[in-house]
GUROVO-478441 format. One record per residue (C-alpha): x, y, z; residue in one letter. Coordinates in nm, 4 decimals, decimal comma, padded with zeros to 6 digits. Example, Ala and Ser with C-alpha at 12.3 -4.5 7.8 and 13.67 -1.06 7.14 Angstrom:
<kevos>
<kevo x="01,2300" y="-00,4500" z="00,7800" resn="A"/>
<kevo x="01,3670" y="-00,1060" z="00,7140" resn="S"/>
</kevos>
This chain:
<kevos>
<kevo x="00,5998" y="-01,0387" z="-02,0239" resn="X"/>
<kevo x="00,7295" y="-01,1511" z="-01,6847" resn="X"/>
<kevo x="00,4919" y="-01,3279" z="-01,4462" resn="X"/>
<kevo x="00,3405" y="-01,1330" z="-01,1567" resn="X"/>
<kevo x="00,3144" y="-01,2697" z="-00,8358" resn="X"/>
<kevo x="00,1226" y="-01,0874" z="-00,5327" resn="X"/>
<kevo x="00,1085" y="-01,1658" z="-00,1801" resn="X"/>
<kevo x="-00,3105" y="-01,0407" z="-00,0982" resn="X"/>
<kevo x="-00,5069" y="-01,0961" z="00,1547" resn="X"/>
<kevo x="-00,4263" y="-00,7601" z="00,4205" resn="X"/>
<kevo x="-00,7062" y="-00,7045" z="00,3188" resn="X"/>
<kevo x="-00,8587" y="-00,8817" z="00,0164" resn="X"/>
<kevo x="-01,0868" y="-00,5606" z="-00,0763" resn="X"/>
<kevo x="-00,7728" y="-00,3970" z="-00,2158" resn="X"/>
<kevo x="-00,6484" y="-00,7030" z="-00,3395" resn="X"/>
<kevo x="-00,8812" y="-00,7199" z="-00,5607" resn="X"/>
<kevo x="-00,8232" y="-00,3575" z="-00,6487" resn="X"/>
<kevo x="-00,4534" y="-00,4676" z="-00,7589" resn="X"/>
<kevo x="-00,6024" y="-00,7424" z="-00,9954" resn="X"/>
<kevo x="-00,8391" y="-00,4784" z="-01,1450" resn="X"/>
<kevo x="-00,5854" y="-00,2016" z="-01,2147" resn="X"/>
<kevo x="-00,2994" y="-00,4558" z="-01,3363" resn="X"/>
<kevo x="-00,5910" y="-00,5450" z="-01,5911" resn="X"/>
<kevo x="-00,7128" y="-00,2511" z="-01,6855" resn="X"/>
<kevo x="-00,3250" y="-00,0624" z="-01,7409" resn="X"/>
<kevo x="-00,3043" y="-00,4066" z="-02,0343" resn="X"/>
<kevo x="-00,6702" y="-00,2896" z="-02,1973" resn="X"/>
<kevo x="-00,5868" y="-00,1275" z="-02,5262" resn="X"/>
<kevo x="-00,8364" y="00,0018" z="-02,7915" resn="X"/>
<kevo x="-00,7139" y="-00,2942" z="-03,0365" resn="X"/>
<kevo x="-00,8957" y="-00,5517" z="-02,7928" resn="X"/>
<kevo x="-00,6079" y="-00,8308" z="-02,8627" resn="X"/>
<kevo x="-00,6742" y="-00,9495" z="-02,4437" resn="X"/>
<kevo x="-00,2808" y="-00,9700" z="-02,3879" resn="X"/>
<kevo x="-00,3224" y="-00,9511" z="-02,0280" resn="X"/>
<kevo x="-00,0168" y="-01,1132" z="-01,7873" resn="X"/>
<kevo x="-00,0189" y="-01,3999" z="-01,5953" resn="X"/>
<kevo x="-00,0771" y="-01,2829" z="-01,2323" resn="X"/>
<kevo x="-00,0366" y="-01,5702" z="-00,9334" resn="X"/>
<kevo x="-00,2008" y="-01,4244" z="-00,6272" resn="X"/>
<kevo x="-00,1044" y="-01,5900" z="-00,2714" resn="X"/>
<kevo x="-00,3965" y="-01,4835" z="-00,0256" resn="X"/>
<kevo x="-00,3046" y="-01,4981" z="00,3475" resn="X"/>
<kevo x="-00,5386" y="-01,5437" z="00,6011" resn="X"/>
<kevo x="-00,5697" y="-01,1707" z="00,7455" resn="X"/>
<kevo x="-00,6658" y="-01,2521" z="01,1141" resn="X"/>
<kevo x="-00,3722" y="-01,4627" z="01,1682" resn="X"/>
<kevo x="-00,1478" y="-01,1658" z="01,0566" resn="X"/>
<kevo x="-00,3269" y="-00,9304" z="01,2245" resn="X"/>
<kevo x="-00,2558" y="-01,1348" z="01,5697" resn="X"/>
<kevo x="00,0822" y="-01,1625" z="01,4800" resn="X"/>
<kevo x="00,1687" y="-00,8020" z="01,4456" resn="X"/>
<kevo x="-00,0292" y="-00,7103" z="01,7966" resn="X"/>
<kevo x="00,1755" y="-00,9782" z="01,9502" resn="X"/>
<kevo x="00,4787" y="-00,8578" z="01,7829" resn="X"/>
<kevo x="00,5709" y="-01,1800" z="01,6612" resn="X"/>
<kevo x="00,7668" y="-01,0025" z="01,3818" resn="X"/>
<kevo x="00,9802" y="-01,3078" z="01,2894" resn="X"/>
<kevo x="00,6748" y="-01,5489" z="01,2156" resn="X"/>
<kevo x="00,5630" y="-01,2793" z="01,0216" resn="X"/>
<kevo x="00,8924" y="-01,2867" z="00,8249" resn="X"/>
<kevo x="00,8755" y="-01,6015" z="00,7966" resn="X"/>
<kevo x="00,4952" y="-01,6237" z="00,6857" resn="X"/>
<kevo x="00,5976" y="-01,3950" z="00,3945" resn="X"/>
<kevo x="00,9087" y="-01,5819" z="00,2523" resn="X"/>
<kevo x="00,6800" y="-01,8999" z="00,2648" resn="X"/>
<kevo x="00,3823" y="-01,7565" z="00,0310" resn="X"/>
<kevo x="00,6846" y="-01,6005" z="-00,1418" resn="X"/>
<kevo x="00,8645" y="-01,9327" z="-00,2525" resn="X"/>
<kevo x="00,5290" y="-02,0767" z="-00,3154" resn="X"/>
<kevo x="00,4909" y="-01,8089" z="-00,5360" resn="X"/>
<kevo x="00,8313" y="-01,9013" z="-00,6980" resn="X"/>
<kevo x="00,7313" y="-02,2644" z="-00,7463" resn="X"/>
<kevo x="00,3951" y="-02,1281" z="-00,9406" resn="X"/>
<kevo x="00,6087" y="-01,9750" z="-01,1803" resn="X"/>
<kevo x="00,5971" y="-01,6150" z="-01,0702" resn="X"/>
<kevo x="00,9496" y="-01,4066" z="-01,2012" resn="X"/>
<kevo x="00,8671" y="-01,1094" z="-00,9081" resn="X"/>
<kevo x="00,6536" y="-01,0428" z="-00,6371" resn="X"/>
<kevo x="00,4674" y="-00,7387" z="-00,4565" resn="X"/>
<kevo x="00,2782" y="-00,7404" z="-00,1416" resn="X"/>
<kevo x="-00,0168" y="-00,5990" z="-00,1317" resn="X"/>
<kevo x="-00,0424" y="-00,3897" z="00,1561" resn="X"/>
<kevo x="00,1394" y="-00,1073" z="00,3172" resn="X"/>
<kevo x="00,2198" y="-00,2615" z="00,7036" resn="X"/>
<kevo x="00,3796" y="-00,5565" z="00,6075" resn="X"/>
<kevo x="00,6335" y="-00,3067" z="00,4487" resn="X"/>
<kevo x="00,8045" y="-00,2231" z="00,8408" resn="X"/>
<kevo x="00,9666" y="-00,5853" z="00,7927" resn="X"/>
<kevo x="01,0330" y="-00,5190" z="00,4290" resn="X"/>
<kevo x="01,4059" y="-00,5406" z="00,4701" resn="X"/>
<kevo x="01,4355" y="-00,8469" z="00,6266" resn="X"/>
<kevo x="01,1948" y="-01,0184" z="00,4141" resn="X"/>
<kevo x="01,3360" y="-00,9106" z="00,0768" resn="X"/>
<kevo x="01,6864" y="-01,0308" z="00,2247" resn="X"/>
<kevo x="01,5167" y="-01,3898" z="00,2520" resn="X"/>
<kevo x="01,3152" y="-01,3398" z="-00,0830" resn="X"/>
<kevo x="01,3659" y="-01,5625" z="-00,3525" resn="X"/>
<kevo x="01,2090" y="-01,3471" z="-00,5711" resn="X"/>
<kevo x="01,3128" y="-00,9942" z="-00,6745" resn="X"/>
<kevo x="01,0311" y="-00,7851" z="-00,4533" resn="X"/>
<kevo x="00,8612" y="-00,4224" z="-00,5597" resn="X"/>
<kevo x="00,8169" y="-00,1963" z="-00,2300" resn="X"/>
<kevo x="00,5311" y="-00,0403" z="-00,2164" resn="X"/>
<kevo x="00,7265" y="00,2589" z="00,0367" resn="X"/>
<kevo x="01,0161" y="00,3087" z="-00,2281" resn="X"/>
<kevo x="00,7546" y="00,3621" z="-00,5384" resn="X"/>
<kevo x="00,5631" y="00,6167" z="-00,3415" resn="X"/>
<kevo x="00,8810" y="00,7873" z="-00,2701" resn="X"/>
<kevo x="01,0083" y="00,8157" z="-00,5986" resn="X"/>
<kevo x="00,6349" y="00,9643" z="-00,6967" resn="X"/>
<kevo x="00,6640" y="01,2396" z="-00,4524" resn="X"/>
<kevo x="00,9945" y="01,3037" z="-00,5311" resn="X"/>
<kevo x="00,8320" y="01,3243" z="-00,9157" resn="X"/>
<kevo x="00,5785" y="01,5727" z="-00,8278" resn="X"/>
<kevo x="00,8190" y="01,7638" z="-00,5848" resn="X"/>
<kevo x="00,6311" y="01,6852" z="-00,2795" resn="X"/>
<kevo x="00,8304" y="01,7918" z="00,0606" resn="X"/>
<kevo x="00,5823" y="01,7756" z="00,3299" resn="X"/>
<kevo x="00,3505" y="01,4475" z="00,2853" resn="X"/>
<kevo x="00,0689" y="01,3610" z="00,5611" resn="X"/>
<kevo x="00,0246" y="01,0235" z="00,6238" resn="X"/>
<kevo x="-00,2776" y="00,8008" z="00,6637" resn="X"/>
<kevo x="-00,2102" y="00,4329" z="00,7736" resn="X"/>
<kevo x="-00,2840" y="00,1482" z="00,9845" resn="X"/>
<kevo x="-00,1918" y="00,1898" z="01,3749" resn="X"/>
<kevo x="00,0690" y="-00,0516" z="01,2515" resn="X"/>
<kevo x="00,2434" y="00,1561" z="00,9877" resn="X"/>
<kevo x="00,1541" y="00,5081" z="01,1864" resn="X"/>
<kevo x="00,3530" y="00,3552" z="01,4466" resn="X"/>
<kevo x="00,6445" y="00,2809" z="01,2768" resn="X"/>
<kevo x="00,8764" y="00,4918" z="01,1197" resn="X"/>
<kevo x="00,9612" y="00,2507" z="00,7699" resn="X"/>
<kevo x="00,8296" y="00,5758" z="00,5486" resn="X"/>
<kevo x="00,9728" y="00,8340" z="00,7699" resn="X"/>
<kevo x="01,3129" y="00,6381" z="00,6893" resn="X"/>
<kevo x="01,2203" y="00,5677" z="00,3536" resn="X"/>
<kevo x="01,0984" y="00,9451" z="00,2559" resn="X"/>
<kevo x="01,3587" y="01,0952" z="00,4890" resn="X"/>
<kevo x="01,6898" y="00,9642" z="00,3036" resn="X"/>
<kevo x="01,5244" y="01,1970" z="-00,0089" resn="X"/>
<kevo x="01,4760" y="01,5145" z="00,2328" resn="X"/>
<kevo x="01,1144" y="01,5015" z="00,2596" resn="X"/>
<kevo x="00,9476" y="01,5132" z="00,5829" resn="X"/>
<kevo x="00,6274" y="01,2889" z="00,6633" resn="X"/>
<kevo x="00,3752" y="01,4041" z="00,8643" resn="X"/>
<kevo x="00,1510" y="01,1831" z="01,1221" resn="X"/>
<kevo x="-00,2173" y="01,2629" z="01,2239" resn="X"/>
<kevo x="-00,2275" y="01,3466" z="01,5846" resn="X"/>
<kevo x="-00,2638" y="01,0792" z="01,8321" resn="X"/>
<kevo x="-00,6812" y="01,0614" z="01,8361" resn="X"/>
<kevo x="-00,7254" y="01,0874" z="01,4791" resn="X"/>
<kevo x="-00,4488" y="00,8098" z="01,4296" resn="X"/>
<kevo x="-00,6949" y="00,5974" z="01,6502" resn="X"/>
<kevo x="-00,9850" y="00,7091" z="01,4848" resn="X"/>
<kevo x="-00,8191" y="00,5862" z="01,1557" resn="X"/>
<kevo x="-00,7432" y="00,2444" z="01,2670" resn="X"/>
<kevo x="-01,0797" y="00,1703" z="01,4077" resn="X"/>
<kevo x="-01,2330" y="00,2723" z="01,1039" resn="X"/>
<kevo x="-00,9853" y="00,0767" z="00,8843" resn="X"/>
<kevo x="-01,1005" y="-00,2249" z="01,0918" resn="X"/>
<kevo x="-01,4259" y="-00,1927" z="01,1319" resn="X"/>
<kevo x="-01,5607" y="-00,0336" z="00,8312" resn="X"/>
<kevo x="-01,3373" y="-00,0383" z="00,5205" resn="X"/>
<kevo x="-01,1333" y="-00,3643" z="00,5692" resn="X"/>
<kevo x="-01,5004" y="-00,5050" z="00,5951" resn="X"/>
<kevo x="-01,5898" y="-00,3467" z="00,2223" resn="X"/>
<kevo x="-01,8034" y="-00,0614" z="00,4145" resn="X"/>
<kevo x="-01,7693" y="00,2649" z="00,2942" resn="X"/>
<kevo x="-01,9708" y="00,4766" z="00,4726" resn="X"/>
<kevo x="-02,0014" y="00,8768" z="00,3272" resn="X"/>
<kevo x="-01,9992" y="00,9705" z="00,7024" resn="X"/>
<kevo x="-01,6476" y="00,8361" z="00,6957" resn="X"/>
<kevo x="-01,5401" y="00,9991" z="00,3960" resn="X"/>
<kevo x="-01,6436" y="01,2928" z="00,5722" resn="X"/>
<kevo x="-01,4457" y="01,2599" z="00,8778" resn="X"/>
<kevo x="-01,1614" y="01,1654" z="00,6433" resn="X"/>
<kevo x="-01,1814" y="01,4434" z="00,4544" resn="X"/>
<kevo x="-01,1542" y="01,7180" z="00,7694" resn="X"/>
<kevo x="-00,8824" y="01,5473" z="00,9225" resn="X"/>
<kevo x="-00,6809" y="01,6483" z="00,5750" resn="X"/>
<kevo x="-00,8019" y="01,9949" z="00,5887" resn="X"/>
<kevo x="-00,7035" y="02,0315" z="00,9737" resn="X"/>
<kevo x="-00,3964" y="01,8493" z="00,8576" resn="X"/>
<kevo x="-00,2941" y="02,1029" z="00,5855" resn="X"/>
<kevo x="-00,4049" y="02,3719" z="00,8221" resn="X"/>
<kevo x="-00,2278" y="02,2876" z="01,1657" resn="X"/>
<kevo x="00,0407" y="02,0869" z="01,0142" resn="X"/>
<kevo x="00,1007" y="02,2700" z="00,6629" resn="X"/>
<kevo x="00,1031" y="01,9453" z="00,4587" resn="X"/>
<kevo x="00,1778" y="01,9599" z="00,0668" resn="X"/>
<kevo x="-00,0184" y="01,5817" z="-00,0004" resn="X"/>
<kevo x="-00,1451" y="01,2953" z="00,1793" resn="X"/>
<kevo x="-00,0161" y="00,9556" z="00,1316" resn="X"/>
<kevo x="-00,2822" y="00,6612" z="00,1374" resn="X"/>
<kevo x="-00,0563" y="00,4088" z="00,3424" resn="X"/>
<kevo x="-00,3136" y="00,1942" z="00,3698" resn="X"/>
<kevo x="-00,4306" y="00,0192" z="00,0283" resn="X"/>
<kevo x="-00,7617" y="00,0423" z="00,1327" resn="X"/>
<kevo x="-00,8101" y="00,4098" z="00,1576" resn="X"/>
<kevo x="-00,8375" y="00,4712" z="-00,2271" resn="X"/>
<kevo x="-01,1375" y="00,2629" z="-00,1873" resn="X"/>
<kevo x="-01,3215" y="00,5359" z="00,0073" resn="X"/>
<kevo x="-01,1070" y="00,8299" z="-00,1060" resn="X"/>
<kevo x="-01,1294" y="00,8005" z="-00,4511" resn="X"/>
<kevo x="-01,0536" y="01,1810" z="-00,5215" resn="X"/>
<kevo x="-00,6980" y="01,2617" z="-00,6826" resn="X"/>
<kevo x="-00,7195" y="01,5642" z="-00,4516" resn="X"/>
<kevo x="-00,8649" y="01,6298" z="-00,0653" resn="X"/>
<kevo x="-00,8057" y="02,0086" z="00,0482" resn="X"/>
<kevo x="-00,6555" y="02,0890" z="-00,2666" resn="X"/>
<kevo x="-00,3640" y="01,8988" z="-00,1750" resn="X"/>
<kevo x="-00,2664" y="01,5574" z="-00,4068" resn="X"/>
<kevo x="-00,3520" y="01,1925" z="-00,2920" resn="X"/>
<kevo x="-00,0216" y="01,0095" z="-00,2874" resn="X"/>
<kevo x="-00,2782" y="00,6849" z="-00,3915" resn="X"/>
<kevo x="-00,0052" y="00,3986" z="-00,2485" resn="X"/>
<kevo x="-00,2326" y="00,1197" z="-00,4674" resn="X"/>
<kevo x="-00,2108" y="00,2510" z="-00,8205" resn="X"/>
<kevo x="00,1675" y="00,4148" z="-00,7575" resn="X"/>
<kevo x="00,2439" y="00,0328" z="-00,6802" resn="X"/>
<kevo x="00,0659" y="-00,1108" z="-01,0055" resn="X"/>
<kevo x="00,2330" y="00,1284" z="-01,2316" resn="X"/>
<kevo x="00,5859" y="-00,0186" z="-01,0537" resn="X"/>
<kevo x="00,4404" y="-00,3597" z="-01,1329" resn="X"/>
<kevo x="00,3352" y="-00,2504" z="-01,4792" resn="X"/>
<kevo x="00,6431" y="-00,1328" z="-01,5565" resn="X"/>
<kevo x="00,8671" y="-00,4070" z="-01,4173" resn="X"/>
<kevo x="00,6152" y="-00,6888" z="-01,5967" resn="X"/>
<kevo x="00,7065" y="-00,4861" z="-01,9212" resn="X"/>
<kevo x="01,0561" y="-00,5027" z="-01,8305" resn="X"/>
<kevo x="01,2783" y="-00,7799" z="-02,0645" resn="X"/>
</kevos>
């Protein structure tokens, strides 16, 4: 098996969600514990959170090759990071990689694409709502994503930041959640919902809102993990 490496930390509630799942997808009924070696590089979240509101993308960039050829020197043979926004500076920081990186955009798209999805909401930071890295992602396949309006996308973020970052999952929240999908399938005629935030399949932990599918962003990243630690 090749060695994992992850880049955690943004935020470390679904960080540990990737070290769970990557376990659990090695359990078998035989009980043998063949479980890969995983190297996990946590950065420190408030730093790159002041980093993207200044929009000092290029310390970011280089922040990320840093833990990535740390990550190298540990031994790891790839890398993912574990969180959606970082992804809007994917490009430039898998040109600089020196390890062979997993994106977290291109395995959702390849899911929908899958499960024939053309219209996909999307739930995200105010960071990856206001970019466009899975509109250009998606788009090159022919399927349109969809953004909240402009208050729910700040309702999102403040609750990403003040509640579920934290580890708070409040069922008030879920609730509020859950409508803006059903006004979303009913104003804006969306066929799924992608979870572009790694922490959102912490508090919606349904496979389906509004009888539409969760495009979960956290276990459609594992599996490409999965896979690729299987790989020879």
């Amino acid at each position: 098996m090749k060695r994992i490496g992850l880049i955690g930390g943004m935020g470390p509630e679904s960080t540990l969600a990737y070290y769970s799942e990557i376990i659990n997808a090695f359990k078998d009924e035989k009980g043998d514990l063949d479980y890969p070696e995983i190297i996990i590089y946590s950065v420190n979240l408030s730093e790159f959170l002041a980093l993207m509101k200044r929009r000092e993308y290029g310390r970011v960039i280089e922040i990320m090759v840093e833990k990535l050829q740390a990550l190298k020197k540990a031994g790891a043979d790839f890398a993912a990071i574990t969180a959606n926004t970082p992804h809007m500076l994917f490009e430039q920081i898998n040109e600089r990689s020196p390890l062979p990186l997993i994106s977290i955009v291109e395995a959702a798209c390849r899911e929908a694409i899958k499960r024939g999805l053309k219209r996909p909401g999307l739930f995200g930071t105010g960071f990856t709502m206001g970019a466009t890295f899975y509109q250009d992602v998606f788009g090159q396949q022919g399927i349109e994503v969809i953004l909240p309006d402009h208050q729910d996308r700040e309702i999102l973020n403040k609750k990403l930041f003040s509640e579920i970052e934290l580890g708070i999952f409040k069922d008030e929240t879920r609730q509020v959640l859950i409508e803006m999908i059903r006004q979303m399938v009913l104003e804006q005629h969306i066929d799924s919902l992608i979870l572009g935030c790694t922490e959102f399949p912490l508090i919606l932990k349904e496979e389906t809102y509004a009888a539409i599918p969760m495009l979960n962003t956290t276990k459609i990243h594992v599996e490409a993990i999965v896979e690729l630690c299987h790989s020879a």
